[in-house]
Structures are given as C-alpha cells and as structure tokens.
C-alpha positions in Angstrom: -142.3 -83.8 106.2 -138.8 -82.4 106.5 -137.4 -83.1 103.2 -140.0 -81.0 101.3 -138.4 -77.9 103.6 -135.3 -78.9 102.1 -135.5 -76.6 98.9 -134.5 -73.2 97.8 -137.4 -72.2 96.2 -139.7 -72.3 99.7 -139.4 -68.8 99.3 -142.2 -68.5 96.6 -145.7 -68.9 98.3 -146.6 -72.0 95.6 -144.4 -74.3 96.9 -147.1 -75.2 99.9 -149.3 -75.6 97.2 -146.8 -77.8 95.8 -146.4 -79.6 99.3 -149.9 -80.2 99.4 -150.1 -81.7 95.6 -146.7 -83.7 96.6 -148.1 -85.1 100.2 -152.0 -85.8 98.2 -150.2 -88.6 95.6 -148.4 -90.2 98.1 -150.6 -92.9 99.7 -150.0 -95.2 96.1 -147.0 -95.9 97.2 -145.6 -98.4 99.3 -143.2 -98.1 102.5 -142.9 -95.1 104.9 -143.4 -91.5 103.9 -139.8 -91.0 103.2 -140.0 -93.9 100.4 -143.3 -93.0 99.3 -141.9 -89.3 98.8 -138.4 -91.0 97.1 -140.7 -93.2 94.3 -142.8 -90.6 93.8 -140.2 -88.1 92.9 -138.5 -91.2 91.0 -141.3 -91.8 89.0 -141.6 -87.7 88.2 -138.2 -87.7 87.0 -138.8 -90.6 84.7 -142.1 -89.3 83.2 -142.4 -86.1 83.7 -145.5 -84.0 83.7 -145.9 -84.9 79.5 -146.9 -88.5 81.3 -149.8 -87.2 82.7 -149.2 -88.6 86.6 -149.9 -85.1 88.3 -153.9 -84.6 87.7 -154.2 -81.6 89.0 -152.0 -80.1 85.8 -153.4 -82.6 83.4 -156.1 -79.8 81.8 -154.8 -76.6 80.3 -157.7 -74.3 81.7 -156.8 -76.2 85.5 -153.1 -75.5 85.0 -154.5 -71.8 83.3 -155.8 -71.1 86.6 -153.1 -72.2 88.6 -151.2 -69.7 86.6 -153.2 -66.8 86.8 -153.6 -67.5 91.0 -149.3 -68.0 91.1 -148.3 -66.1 88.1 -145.7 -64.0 90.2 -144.3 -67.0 91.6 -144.1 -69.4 88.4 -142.7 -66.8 86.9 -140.4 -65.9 89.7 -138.9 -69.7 89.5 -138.1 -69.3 85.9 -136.8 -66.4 85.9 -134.5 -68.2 88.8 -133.9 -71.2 86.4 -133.0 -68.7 83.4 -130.3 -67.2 85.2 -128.4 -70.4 86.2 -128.8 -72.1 82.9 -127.7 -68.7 81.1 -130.4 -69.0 79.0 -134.2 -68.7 77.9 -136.1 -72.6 79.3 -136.9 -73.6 75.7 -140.7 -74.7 75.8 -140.3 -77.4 73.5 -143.7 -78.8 73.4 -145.5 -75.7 72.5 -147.4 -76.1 75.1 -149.8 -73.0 76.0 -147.4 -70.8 78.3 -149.4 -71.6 81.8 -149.4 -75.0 81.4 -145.6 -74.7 80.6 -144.5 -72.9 83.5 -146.6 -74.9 85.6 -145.1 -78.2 84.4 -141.5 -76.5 84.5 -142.3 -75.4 88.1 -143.6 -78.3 89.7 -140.9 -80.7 88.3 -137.7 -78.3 89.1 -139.3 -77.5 92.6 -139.6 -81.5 92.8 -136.4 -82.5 91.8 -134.5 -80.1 93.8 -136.0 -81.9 96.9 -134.8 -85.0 95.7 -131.1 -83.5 94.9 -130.7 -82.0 98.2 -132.4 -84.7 100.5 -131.9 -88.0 98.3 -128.5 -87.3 96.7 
C-alpha cells in the first residue's frame, strides 16, 4: 500500500512490522483500502493506544518483547521525536518504559502516514 511508504521513519526496520500490524486491523473497516487505512488511523488518533484498539500492545510482557526484539529502533524514533520537540517525550502514564516507547512509536509512526498522505 503506497501510503504506508509515505513516512520518514521507513528507515528503522520496525516499521514493516508496523505495516504488517497496520494492514492485519484493516478488514473492520468499510470502503477500499485507502479508506479502511484513513478510519483506522482516524480512530488511532482519537483513542490512542491507552484505548486499547491495537491488541498486539495491549499486554506489557507482549509490548516487553516487542521492545527487547526493536529496542534499537524504538529507541532510535524517540530519540528522533526528542530532538524536534526540544525536549524529553514526557511518559505521563507511568507506564513500564517498553510499553511506553512502543505506544509512542506506533502512534507517531501512524500519524505521520496520515500527515503526509491524508493532509
């Protein structure tokens, strides 16, 4: 799908795995893939991970070993993310740090496809 190669972070080796987690929740939405893809990222933006929509990060020892398998990369998209806000990404849940940065990761890598191919 050509709007999920629309993103500066494709760089990092988790955002297929992010593809594939994007392309998997697709089919409970209506209309082509490009609308599918648009209410998706819609309804990401309007819940967030906290909502609980993305099952594969619902459990801290699943996103704990997402982490430990893409801890380079997570961290690597912070790091990114620090350095254009200027500034630490406050983790203002207190959520364990893996489950943090995977949260953090998934929904910045998701709403910069919708900023650059939506927008």
């Amino acid at each position: 799908m050509k709007a999920l190669d629309k993103n500066e972070y494709t760089e990092y080796d988790v955002c297929r795995v992010f593809n594939e987690i994007i392309l998997s929740h697709l089919d409970g939405y209506s209309g082509k893939k490009k609308q599918q893809l648009k209410s998706f990222l819609e309804d990401l933006q309007k819940g967030g991970y906290i909502s609980g929509m993305i099952g594969e990060f619902v459990y801290h020892i699943d996103c704990r070993a997402f982490y430990i398998r893409h801890l380079e990369d997570l961290e690597g998209i912070k790091n990114v993310l620090e350095e254009a806000f200027g500034e630490p990404v406050a983790n203002r849940y207190k959520l364990p740090h893996y489950t943090f940065l995977c949260w953090l990761c998934f929904e910045e890598y998701c709403y910069t496809i919708y900023r650059n191919y939506f927008e």
